[in-house]
Jmol script that loads the backbone (N, CA, C; Angstrom):
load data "model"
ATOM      1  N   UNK A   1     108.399 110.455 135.542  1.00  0.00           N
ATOM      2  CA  UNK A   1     108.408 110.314 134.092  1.00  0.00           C
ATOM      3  C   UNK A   1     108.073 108.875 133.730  1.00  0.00           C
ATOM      4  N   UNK A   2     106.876 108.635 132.604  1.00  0.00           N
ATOM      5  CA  UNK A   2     106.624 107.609 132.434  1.00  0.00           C
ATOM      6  C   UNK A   2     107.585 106.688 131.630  1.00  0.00           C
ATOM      7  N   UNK A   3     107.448 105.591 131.646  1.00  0.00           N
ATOM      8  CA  UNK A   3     109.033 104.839 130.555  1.00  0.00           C
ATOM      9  C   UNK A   3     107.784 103.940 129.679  1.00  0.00           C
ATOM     10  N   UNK A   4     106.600 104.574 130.007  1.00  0.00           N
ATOM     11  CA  UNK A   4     105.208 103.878 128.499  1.00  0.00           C
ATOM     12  C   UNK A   4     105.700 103.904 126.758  1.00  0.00           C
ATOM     13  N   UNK A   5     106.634 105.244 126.621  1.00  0.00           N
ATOM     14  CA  UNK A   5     106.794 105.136 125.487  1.00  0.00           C
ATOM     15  C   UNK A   5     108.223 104.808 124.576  1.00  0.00           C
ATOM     16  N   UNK A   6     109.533 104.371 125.507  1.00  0.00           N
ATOM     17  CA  UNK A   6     110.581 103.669 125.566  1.00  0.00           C
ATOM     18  C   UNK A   6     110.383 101.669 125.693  1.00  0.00           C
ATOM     19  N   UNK A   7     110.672 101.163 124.262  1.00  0.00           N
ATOM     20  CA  UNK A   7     110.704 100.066 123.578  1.00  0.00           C
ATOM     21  C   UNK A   7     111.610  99.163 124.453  1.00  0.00           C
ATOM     22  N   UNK A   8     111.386  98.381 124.654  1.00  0.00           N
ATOM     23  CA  UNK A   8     112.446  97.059 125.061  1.00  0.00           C
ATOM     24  C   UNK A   8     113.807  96.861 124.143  1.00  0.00           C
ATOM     25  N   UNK A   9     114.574  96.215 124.306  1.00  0.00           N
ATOM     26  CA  UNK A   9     115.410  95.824 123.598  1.00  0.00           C
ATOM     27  C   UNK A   9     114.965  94.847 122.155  1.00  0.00           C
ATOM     28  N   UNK A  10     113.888  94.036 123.192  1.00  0.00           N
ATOM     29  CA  UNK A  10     113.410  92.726 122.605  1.00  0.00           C
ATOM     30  C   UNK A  10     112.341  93.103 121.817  1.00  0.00           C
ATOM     31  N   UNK A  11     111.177  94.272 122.444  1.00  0.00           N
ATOM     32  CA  UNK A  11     110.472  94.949 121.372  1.00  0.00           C
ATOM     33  C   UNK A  11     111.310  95.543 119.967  1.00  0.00           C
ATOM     34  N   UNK A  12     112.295  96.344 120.302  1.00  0.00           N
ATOM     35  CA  UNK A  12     112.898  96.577 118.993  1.00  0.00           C
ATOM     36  C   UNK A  12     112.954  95.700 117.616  1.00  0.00           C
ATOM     37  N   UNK A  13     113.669  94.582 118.767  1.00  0.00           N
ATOM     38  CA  UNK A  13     113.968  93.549 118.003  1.00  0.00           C
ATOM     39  C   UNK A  13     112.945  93.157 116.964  1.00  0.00           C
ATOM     40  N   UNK A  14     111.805  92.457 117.734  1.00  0.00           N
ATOM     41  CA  UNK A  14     110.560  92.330 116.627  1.00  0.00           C
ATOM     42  C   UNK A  14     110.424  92.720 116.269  1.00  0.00           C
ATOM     43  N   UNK A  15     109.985  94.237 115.912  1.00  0.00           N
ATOM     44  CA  UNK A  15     109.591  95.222 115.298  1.00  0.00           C
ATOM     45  C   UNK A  15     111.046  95.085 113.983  1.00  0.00           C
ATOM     46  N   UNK A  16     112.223  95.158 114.264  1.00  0.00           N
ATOM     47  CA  UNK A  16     113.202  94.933 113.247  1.00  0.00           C
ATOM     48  C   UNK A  16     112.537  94.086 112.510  1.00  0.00           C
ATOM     49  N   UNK A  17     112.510  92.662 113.278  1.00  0.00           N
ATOM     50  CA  UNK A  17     112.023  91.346 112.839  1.00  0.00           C
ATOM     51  C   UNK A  17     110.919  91.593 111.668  1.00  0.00           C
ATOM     52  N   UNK A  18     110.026  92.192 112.008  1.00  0.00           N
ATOM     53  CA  UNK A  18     109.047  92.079 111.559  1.00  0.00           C
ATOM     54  C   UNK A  18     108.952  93.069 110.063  1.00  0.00           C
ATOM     55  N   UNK A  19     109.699  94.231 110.192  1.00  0.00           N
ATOM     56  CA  UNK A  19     109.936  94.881 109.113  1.00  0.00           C
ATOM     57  C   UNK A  19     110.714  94.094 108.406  1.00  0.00           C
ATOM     58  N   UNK A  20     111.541  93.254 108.162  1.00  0.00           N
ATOM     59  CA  UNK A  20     112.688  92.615 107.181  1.00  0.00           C
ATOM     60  C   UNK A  20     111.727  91.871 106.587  1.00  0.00           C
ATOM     61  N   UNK A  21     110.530  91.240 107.585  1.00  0.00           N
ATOM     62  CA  UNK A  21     109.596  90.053 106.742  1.00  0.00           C
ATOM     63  C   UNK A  21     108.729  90.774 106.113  1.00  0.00           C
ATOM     64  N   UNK A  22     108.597  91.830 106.732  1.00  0.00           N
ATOM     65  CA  UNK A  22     107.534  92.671 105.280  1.00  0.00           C
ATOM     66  C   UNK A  22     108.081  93.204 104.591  1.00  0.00           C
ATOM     67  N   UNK A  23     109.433  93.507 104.067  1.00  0.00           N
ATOM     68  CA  UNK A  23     110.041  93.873 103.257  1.00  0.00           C
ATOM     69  C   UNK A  23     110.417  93.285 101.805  1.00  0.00           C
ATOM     70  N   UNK A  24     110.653  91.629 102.889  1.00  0.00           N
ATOM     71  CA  UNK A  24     111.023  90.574 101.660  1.00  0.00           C
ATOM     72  C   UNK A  24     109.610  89.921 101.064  1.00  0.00           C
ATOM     73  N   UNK A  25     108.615  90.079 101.922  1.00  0.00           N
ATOM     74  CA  UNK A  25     107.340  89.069 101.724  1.00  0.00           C
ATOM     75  C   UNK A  25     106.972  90.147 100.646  1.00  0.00           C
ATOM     76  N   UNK A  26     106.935  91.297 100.815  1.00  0.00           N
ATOM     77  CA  UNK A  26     105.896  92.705  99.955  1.00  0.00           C
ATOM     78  C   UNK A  26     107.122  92.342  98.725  1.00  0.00           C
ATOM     79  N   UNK A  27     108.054  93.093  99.297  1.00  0.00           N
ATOM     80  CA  UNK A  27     109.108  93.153  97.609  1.00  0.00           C
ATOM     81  C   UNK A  27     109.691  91.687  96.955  1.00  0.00           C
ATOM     82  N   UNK A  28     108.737  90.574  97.364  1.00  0.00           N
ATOM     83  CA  UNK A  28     108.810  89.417  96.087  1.00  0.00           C
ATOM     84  C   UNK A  28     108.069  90.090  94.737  1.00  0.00           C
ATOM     85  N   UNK A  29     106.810  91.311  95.257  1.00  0.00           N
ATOM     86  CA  UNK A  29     105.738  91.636  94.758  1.00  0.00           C
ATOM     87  C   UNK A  29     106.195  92.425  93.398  1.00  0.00           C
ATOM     88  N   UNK A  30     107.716  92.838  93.126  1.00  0.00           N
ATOM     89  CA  UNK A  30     108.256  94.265  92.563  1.00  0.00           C
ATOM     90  C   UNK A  30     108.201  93.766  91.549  1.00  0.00           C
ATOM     91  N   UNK A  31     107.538  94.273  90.368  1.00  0.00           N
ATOM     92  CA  UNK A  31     107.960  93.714  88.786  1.00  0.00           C
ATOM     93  C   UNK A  31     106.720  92.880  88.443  1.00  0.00           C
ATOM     94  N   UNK A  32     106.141  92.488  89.511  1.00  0.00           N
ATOM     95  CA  UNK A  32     104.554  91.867  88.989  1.00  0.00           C
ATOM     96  C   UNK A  32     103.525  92.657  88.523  1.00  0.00           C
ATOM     97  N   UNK A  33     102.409  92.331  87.585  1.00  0.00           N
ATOM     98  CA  UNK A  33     102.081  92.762  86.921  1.00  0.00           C
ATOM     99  C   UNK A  33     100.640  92.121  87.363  1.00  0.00           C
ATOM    100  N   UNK A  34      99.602  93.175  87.590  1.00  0.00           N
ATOM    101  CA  UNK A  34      98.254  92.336  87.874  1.00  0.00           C
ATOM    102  C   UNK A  34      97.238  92.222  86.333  1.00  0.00           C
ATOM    103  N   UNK A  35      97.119  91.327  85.946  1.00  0.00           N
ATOM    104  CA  UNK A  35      96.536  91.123  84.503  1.00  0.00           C
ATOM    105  C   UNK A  35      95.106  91.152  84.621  1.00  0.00           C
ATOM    106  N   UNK A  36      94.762  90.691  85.940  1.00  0.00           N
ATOM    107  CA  UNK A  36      93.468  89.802  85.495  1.00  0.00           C
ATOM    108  C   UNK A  36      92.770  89.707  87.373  1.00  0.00           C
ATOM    109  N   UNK A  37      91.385  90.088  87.496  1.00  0.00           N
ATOM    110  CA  UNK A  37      90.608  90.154  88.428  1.00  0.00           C
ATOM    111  C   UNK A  37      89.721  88.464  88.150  1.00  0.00           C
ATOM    112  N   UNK A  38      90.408  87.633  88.706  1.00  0.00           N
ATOM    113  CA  UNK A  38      89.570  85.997  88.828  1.00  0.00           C
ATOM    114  C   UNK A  38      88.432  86.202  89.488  1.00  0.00           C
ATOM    115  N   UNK A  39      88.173  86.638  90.541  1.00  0.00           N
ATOM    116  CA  UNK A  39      86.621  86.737  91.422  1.00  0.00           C
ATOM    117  C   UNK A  39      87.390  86.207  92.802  1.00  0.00           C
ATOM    118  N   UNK A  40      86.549  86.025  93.409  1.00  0.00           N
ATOM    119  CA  UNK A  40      86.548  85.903  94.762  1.00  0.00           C
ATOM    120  C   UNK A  40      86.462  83.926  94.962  1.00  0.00           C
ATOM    121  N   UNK A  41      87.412  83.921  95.896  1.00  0.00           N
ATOM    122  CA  UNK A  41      87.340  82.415  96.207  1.00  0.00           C
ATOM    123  C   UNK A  41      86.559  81.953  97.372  1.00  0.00           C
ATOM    124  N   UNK A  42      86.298  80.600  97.532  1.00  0.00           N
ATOM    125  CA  UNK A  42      85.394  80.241  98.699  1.00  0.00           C
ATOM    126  C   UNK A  42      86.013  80.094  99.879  1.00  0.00           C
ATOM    127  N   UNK A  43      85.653  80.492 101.039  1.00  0.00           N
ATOM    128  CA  UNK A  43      86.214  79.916 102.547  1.00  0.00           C
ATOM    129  C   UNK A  43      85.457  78.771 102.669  1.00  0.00           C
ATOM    130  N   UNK A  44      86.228  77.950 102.171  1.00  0.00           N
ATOM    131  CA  UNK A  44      85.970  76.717 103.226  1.00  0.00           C
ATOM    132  C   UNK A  44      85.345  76.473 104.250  1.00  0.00           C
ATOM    133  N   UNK A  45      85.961  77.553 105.573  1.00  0.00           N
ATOM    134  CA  UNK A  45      85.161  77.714 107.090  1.00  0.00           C
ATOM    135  C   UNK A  45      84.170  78.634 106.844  1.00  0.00           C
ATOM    136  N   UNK A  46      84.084  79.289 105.834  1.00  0.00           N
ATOM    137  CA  UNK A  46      82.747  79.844 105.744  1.00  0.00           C
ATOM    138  C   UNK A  46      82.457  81.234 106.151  1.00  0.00           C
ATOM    139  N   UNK A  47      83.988  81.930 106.050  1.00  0.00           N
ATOM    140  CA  UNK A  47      84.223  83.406 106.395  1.00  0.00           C
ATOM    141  C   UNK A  47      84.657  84.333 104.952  1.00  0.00           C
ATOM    142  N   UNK A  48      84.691  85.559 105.209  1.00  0.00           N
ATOM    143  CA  UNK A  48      84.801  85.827 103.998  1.00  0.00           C
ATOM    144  C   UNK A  48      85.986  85.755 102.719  1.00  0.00           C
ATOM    145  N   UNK A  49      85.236  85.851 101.749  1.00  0.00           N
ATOM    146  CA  UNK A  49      85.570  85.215 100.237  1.00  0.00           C
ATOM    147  C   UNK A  49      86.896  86.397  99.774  1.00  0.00           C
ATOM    148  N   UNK A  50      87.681  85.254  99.420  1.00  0.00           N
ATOM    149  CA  UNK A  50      89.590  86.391  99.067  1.00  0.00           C
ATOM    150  C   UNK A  50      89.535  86.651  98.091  1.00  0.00           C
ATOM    151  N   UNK A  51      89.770  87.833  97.771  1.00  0.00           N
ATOM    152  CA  UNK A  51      89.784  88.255  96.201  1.00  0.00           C
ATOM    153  C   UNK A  51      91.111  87.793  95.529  1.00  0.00           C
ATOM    154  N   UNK A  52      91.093  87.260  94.073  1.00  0.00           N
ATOM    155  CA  UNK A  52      92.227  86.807  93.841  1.00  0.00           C
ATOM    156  C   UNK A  52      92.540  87.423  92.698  1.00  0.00           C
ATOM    157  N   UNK A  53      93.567  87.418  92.118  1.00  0.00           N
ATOM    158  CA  UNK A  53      94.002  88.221  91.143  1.00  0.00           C
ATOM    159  C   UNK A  53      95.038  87.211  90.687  1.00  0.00           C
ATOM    160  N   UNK A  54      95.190  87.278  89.153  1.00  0.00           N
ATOM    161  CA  UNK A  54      96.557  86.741  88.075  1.00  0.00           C
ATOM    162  C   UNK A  54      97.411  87.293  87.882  1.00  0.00           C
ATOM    163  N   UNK A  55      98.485  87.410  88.472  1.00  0.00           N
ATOM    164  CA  UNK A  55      99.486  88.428  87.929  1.00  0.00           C
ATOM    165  C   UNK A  55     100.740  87.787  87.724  1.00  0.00           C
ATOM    166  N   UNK A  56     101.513  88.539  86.036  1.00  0.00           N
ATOM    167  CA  UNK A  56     102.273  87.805  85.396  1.00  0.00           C
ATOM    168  C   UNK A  56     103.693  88.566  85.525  1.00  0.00           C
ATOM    169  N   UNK A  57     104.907  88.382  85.384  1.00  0.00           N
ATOM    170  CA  UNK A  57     106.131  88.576  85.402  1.00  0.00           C
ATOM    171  C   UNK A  57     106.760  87.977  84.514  1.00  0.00           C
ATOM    172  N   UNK A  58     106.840  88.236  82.802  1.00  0.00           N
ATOM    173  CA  UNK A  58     107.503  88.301  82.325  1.00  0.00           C
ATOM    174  C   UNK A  58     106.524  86.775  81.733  1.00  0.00           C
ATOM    175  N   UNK A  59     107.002  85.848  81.562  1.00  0.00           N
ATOM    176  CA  UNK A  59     106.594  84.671  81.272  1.00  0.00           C
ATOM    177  C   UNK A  59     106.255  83.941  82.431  1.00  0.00           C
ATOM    178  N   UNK A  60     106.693  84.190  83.585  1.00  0.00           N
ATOM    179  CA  UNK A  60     106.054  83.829  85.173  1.00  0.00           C
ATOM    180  C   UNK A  60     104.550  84.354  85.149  1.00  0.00           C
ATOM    181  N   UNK A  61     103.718  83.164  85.964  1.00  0.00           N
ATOM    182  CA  UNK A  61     102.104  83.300  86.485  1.00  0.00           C
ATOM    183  C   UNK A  61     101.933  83.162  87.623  1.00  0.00           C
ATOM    184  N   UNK A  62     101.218  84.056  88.232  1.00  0.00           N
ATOM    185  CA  UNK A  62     100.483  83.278  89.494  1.00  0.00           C
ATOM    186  C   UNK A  62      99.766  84.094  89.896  1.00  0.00           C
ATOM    187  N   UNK A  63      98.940  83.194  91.012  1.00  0.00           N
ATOM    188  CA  UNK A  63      97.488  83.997  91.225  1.00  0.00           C
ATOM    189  C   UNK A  63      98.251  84.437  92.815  1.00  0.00           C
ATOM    190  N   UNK A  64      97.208  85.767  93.278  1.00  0.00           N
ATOM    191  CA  UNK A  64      97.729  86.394  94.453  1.00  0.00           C
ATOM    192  C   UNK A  64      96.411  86.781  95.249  1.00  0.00           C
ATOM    193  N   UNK A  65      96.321  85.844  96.251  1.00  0.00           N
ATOM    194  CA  UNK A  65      94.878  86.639  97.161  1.00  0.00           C
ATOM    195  C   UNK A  65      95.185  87.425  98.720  1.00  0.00           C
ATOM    196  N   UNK A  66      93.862  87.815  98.698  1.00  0.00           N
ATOM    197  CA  UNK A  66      94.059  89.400  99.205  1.00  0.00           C
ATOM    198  C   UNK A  66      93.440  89.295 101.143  1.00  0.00           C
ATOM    199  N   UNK A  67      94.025  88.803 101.739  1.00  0.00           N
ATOM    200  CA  UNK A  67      93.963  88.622 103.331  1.00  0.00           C
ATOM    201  C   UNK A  67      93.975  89.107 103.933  1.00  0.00           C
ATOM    202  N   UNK A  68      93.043  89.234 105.216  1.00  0.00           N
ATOM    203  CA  UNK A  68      92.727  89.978 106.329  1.00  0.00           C
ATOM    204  C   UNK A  68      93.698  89.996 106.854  1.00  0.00           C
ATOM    205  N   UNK A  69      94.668  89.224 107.229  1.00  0.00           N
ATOM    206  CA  UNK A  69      95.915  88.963 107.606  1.00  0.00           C
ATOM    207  C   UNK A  69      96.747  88.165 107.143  1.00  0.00           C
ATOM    208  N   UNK A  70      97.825  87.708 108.158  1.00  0.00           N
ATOM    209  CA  UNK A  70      98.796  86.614 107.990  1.00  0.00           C
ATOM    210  C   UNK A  70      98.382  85.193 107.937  1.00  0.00           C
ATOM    211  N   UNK A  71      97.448  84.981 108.680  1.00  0.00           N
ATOM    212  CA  UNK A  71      97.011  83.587 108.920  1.00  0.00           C
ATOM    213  C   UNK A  71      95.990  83.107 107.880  1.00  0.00           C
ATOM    214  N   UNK A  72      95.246  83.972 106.751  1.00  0.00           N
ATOM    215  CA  UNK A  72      94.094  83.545 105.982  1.00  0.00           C
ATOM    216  C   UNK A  72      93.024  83.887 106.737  1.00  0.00           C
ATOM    217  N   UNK A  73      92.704  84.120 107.818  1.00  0.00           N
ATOM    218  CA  UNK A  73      91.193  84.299 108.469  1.00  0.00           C
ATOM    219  C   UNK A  73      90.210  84.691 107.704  1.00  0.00           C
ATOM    220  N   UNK A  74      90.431  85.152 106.599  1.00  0.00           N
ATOM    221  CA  UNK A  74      89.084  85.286 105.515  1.00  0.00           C
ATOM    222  C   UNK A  74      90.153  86.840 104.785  1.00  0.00           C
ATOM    223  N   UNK A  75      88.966  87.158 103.709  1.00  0.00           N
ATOM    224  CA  UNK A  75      89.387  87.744 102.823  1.00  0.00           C
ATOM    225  C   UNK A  75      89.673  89.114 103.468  1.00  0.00           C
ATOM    226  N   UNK A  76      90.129  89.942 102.220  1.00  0.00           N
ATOM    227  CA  UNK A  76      90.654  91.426 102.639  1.00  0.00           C
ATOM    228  C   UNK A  76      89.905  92.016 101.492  1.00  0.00           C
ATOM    229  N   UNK A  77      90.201  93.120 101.935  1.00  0.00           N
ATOM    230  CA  UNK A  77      90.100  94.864 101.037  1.00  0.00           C
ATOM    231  C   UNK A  77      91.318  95.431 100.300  1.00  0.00           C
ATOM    232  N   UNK A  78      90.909  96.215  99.002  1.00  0.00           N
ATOM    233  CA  UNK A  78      92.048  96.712  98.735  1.00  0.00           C
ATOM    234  C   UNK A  78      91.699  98.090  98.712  1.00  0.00           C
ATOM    235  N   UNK A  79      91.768  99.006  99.354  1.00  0.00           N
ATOM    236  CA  UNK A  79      91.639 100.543  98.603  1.00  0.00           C
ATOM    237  C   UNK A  79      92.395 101.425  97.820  1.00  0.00           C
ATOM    238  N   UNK A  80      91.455 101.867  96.688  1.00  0.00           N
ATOM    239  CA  UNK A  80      92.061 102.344  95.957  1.00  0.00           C
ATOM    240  C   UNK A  80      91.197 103.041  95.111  1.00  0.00           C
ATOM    241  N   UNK A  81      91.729 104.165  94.378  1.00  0.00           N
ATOM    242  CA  UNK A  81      90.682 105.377  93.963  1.00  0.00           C
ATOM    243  C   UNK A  81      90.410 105.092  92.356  1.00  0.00           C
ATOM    244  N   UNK A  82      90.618 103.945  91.760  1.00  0.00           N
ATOM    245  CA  UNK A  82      91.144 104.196  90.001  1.00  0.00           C
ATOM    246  C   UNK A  82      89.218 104.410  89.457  1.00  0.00           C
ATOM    247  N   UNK A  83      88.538 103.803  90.629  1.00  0.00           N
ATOM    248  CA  UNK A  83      87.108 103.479  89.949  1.00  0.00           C
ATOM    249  C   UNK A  83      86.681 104.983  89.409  1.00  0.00           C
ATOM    250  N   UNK A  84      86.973 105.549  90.513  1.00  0.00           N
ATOM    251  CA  UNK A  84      86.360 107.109  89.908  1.00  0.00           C
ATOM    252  C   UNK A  84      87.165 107.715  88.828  1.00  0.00           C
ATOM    253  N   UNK A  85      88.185 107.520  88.885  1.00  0.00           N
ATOM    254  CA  UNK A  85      89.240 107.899  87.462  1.00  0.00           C
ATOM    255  C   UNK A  85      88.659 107.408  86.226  1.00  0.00           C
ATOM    256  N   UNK A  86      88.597 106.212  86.059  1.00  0.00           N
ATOM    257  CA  UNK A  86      88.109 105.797  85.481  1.00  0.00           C
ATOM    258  C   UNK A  86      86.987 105.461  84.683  1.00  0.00           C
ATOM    259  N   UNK A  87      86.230 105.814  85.255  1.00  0.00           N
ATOM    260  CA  UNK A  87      84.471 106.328  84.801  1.00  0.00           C
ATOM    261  C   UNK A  87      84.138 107.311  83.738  1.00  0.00           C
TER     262      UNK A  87
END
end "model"
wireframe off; spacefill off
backbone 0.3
color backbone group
């Protein structure tokens, strides 16, 4: 019997780890409000361009861009169906 699909202790762990930080990092997000599509910003290094967005909370502002990942390595995607709704 293989033990390929039984987690470490220490795997758990991260995986805990790692859900609490996407929990708190995503649900700062709850109650924001996206107002406003700014355009796309420049990479610097010259990879691709982050889409940024304005979004307000109440009398709170701030802009929010959209990442391939954690580190910034260039921009992201968002999918989502509203275009055809919308038409």
């Amino acid at each position: 019997m293989s033990n390929s699909n039984v987690l470490t202790k220490a795997q758990r762990e991260s995986l805990a780890q790692a859900k609490r930080f996407y929990r708190r990092h995503y649900g700062s997000l709850e109650g924001w409000t996206i107002t406003k599509f700014i355009g796309m910003s420049e990479d610097s290094f010259g990879g691709k361009a982050f889409p940024q967005f304005l979004i307000n909370k109440g009398e709170q502002a701030s802009i929010m861009e959209i990442s391939q990942d954690e580190e910034g390595n260039g921009g992201g995607f968002i999918f989502h169906d509203l275009m055809e709704k919308n038409q």
